[in-house]
N, C-alpha and C positions, 0 to 999 in steps of 0.2 A: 338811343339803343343802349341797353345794358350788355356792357363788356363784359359782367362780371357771368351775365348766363351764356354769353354766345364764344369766351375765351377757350380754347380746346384745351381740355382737362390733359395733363399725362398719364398714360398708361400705368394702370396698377400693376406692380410684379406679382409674379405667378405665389399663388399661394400654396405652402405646400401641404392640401389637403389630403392628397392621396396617400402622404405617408402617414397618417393614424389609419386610414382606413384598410390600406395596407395590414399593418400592424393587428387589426383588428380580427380582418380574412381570418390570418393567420394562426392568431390565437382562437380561435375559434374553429378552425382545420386542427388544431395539434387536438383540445380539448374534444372534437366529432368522431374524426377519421381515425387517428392516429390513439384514439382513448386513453392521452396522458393524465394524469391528475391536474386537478387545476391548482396545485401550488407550484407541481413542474411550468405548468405552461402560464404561469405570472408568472417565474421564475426567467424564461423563453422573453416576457412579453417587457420586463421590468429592462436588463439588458439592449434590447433592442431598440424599448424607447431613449434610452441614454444613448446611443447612436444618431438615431433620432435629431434627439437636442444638439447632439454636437456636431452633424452635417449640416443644418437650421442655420448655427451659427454662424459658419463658413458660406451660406448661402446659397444651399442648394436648395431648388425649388422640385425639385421630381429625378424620380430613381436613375433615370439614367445620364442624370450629371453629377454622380457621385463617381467619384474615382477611386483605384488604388490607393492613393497620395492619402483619400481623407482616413480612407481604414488604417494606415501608417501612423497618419496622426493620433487616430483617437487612442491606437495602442500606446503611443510614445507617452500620451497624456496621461496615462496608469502609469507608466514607472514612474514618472516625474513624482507623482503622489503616492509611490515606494505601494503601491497594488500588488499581491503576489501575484507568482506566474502563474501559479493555479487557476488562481482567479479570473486572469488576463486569460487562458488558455479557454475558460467555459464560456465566456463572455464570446471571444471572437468564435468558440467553435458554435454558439446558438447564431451569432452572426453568419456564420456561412450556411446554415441550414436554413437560415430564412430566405438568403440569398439564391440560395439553391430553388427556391417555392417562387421565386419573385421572376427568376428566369424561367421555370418549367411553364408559368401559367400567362408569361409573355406582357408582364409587367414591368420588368427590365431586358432591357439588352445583353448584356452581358455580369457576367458573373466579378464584381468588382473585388473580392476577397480572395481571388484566384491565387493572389499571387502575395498574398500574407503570408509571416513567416509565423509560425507559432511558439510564443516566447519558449526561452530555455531555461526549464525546471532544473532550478539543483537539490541532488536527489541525495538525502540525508545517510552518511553512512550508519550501520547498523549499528548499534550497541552491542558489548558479549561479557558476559563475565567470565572475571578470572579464574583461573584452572583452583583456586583456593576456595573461592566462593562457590565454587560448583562442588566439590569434594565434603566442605560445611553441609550446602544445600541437601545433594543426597544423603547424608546422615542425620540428616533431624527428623524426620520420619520416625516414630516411634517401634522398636523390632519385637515389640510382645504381644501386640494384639493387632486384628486381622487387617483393618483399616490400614494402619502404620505398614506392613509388612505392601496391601496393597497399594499405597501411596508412592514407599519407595520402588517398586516395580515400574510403575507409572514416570516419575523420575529419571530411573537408570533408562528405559525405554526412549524416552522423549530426546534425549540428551545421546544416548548411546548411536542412536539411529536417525534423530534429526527429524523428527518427526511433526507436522501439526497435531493442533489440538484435536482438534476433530476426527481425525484421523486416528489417534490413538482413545479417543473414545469411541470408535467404531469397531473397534479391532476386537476379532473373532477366536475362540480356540484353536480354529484350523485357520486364523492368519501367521504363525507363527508356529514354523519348522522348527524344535527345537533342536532337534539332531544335527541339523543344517547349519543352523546358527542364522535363520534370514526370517525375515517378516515381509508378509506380503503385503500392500497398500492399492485396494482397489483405485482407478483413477474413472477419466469421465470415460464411458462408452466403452468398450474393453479393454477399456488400456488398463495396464497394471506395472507395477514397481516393485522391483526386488531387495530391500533393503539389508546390508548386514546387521547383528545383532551380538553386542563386545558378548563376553565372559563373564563380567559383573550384572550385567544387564540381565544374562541369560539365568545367572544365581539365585538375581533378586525374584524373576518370571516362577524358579522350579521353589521356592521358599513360597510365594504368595499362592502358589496353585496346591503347593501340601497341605500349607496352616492357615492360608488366609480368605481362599476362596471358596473352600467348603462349606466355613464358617458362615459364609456372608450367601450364600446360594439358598434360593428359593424355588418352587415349581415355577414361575415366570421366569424365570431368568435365562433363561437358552442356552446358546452360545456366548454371548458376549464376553468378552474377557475382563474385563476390569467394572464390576458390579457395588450397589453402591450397598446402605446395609439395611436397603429395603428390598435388595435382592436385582433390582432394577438396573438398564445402564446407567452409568454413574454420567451426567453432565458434563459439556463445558463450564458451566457457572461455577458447578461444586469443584470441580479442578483445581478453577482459576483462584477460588476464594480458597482450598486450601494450601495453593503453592504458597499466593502471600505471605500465610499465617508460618509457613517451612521457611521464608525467606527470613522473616523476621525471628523467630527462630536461630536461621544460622545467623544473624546479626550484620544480615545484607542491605544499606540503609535504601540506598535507592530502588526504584520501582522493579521490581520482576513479573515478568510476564511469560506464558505458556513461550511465545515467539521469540522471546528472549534465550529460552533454550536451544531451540532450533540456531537461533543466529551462534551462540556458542559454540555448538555442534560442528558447523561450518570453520569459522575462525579458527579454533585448534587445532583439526583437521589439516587446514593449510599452513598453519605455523609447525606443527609438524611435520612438514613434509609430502602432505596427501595431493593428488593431482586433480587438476581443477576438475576436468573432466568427469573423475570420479566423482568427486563433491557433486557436478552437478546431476549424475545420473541419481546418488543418494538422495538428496534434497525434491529430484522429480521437477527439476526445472526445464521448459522447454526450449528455453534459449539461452545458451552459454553467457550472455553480456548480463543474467540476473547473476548469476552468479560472481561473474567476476568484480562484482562491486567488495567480494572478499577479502580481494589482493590489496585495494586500497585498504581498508583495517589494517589486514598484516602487514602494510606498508609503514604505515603510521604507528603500531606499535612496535618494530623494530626500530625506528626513530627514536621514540619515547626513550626506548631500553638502551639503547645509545647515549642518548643526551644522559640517563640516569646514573647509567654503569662506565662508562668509558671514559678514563684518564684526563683525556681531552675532548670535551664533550663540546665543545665548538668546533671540532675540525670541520675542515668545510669553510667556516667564514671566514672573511678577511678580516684578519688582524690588524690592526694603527700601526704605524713603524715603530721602529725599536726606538727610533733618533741616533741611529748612528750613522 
């Protein structure tokens, strides 16, 4: 008798086939149903399979012996290799949408991502420039010809009232009372915003609409208010590329950008004394907590000015004994 054919083999463990095929459904459902592009849904399938390999490794054989514990893990396994949270954030949120397809079509049990926590973003304070650089800024703008006169309008504007880009390239003859002293900012579906508009602002608006926007006005040209000198609305592009060229100019070395004003806008505002509230209703934010990431800046520049200007610019720390 050969033992060697009649010895009872061990059972092979379960192979985890079903998770490619899985994987596959699915990418294949985002790219059908869902008509994602197919670099979103590699993107979907690339993630996923890095899951994948790393519940494999821990040895699970089929969906519904994957636990909490391993989605803990495989998130811990990102920091350890200093992963942003961003990253970790897109990664587990494509994980729980698959998760979510793996339960509706009764391929798993339960939703093992349920109970993931979603790493925490720390969320970059804003940059602003100083009341010096911005005072530079608006005055390089050239005040003789039509461009220059509309440039600095655009500037005092942006700055004055906090405005996005876009938004003040949209902006209409009749967005702006000037009697008032307010600009109107359409938002999404009727919503609208009433913003004030300073006294230099409003200088620079009655200066570029005498001498500078006649000049530059064509039969296309409409209404828009800030035209470029084809007569046309003036771009984001041409904005941005002429702020630069204004920053450098006023001999501003780092990066200035349209949003760079607007954050300005804000910070002074509350270093002056403005209430957050107000800030936020100017800025058109819908949740008080975007805003108050302000209080930190003016937090930290009160610090600064402290440590800078104050006698004793360590108070506060502990000092070594005297030795006596």
């Amino acid at each position: 008798m050969d033992l060697k054919r009649t010895r009872a083999r061990p059972a092979a463990p379960e192979r985890p086939e079903s998770f490619r095929d899985s994987v596959d459904e699915f990418t294949a459902m985002l790219l059908t149903e869902r008509g994602l592009s197919q670099n979103t849904a590699l993107a979907y399938e690339k993630d996923i399979s890095q899951f994948v390999a790393f519940i494999t490794a821990r040895g699970r054989t089929n969906w519904n012996k994957v636990t909490p514990n391993d989605v803990s893990a495989w998130l811990r396994a990102f920091a350890k290799k200093n992963v942003t949270a961003a990253t970790t954030a897109r990664k587990l949120s494509a994980l729980r949408t698959f998760t979510r397809h793996l339960v509706s079509h009764g391929t798993c049990a339960n939703d093992f991502t349920a109970f993931a926590a979603n790493p925490r973003r720390s969320r970059p304070l804003p940059h602003s420039l100083s009341e010096r650089e911005i005072n530079a800024l608006l005055n390089a703008p050239p005040a003789n010809v039509p461009l220059g006169l509309r440039d600095r309008a655009m500037l005092e504007l942006m700055y004055g009232s906090g405005l996005r880009v876009s938004e003040l390239c949209n902006l209409t003859l009749q967005s702006v009372d000037m009697d008032a002293g307010f600009v109107r900012i359409p938002g999404k579906g009727s919503k609208e915003r009433i913003t004030p508009v300073g006294r230099k602002a409003l200088a620079a608006l009655r200066h570029y609409l005498k001498a500078g926007r006649p000049t530059l006005l064509k039969r296309k040209s409409g209404a828009i208010l800030f035209i470029s000198d084809r007569g046309t609305a003036l771009s984001r592009k041409t904005f941005w590329v002429r702020l630069r060229q204004y920053a450098a100019r006023a001999g501003i070395a780092h990066s200035v950008t349209p949003h760079l004003l607007r954050h300005s806008f804000a910070t002074h505002l509350l270093a002056h004394g403005a209430d957050l509230r107000a800030i936020q209703d100017m800025l058109g934010h819908a949740d008080i907590s975007t805003t108050q990431i302000y209080t930190k800046v003016n937090r930290q520049q009160l610090a600064a000015h402290h440590a800078a200007h104050h006698p004793r610019p360590n108070l506060g720390k502990e000092e070594p004994p005297s030795g006596k």
